[in-house]
C-alpha positions in Angstrom: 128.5 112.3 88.2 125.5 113.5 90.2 122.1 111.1 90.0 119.1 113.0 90.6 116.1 110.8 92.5 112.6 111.7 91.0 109.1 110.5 92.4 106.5 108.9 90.0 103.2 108.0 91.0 101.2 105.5 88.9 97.6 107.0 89.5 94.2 105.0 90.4 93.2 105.0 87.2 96.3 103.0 85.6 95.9 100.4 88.1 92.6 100.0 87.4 93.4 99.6 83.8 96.4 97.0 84.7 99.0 99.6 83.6 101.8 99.4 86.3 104.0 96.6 84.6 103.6 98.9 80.9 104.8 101.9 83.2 107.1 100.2 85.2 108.6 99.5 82.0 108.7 102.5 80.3 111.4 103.7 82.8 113.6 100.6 83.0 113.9 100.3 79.0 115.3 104.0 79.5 117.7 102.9 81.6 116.8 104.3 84.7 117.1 102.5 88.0 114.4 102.0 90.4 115.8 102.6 94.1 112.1 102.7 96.5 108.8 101.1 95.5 105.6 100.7 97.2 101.7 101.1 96.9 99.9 103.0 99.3 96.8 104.8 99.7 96.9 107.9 100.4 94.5 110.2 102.4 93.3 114.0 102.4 96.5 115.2 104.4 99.1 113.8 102.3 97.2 115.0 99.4 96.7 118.7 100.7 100.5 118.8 101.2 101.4 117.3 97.6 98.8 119.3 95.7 99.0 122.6 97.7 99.6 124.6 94.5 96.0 122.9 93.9 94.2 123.0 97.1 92.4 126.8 96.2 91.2 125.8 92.3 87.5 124.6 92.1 88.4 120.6 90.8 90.5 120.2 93.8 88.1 118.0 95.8 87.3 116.3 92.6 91.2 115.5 92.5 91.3 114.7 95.9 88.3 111.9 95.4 90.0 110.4 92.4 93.4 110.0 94.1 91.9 108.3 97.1 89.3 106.0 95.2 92.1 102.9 94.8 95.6 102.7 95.9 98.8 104.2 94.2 102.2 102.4 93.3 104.7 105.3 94.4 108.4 104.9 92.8 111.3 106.6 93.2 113.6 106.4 90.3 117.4 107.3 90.0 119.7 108.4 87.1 121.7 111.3 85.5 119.0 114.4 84.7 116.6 111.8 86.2 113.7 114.5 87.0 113.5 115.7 83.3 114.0 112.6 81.5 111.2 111.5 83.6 108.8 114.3 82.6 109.7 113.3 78.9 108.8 109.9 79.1 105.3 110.9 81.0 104.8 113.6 78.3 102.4 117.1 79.3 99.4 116.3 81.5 96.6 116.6 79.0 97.1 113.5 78.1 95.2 113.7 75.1 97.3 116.0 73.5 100.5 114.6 74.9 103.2 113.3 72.5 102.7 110.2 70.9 105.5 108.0 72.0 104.6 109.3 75.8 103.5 107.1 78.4 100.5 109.9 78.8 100.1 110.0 74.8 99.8 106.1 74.5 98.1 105.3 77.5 95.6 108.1 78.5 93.3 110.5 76.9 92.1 112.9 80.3 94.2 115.6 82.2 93.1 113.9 85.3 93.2 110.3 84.5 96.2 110.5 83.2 98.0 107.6 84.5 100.7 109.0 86.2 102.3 111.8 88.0 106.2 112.8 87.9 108.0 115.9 90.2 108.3 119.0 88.4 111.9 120.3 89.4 115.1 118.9 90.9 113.6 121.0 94.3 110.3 119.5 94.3 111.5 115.6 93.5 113.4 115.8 96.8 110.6 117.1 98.8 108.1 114.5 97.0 110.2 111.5 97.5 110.8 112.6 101.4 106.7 112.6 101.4 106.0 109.1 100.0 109.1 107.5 101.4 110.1 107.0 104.6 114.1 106.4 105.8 115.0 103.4 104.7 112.4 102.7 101.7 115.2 104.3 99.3 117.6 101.4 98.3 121.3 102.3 97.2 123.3 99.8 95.1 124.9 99.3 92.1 123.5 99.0 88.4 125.7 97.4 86.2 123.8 98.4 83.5 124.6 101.3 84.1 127.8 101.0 82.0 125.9 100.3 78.8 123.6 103.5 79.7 126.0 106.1 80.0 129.0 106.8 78.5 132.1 106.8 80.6 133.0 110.4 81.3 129.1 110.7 82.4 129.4 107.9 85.2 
């Protein structure tokens, strides 16, 4: 079986709010397993890298300035179509019209305050987790748990 590694980010805005342990759990009640955790701040470099898709649109510095205002609890999490089941559980980015049920739908009402962000793609989760982690931040062991969250011939 092949785990896939994703990279959440619990935004300034959810720690402000005193979100992280209701995010935190969100993803362990899935059953995924946590394997690198850490808050940081981040600065305009790091954040021209990871939003280069964004760094041309006219709410970029606005972006920028939000991200930067407090820290950021980075995550990387593990499991078997890890990067999607991730995105479910965030739900779409306008948080207001994100699924009920969603971390975004429950906890947030903006598309930039939106509590959280999660890689796109399988592709992008390995370059994001390479940018917030450094060797040696990514822990490997076994989840026992993981027994009672996946059937047999998935494991």
């Amino acid at each position: 079986m092949s785990m896939e590694k994703t990279l959440v980010l619990v935004k300034p805005d959810a720690i402000q709010r005193g979100l992280i342990g209701e995010i935190v759990s969100r993803f362990e009640k899935k059953g995924l397993k946590l394997v690198g955790m850490k808050m940081m701040t981040l600065d305009e470099a790091i954040l021209r890298e990871h939003y280069a898709h964004l760094a041309d649109k006219p709410f970029f510095g606005s972006l920028s300035k939000f991200m930067m205002k407090n820290p950021v609890i980075a995550m990387c999490w593990e499991g078997l179509e890890c990067v999607n089941a991730v995105r479910l559980l965030c739900g779409i980015t306008k948080a207001r019209s994100a699924e009920a049920g969603s971390i975004r739908g429950d906890l947030a009402m903006s598309v930039s305050c939106n509590v959280v962000h999660a890689s796109d793609s399988v592709e992008n989760a390995g370059k994001e987790v390479k940018r917030f982690f450094k060797d040696g931040e990514i822990f490997d062991y076994k989840k026992t748990e993981f027994e009672h969250v996946y059937a047999e011939d998935e494991m």
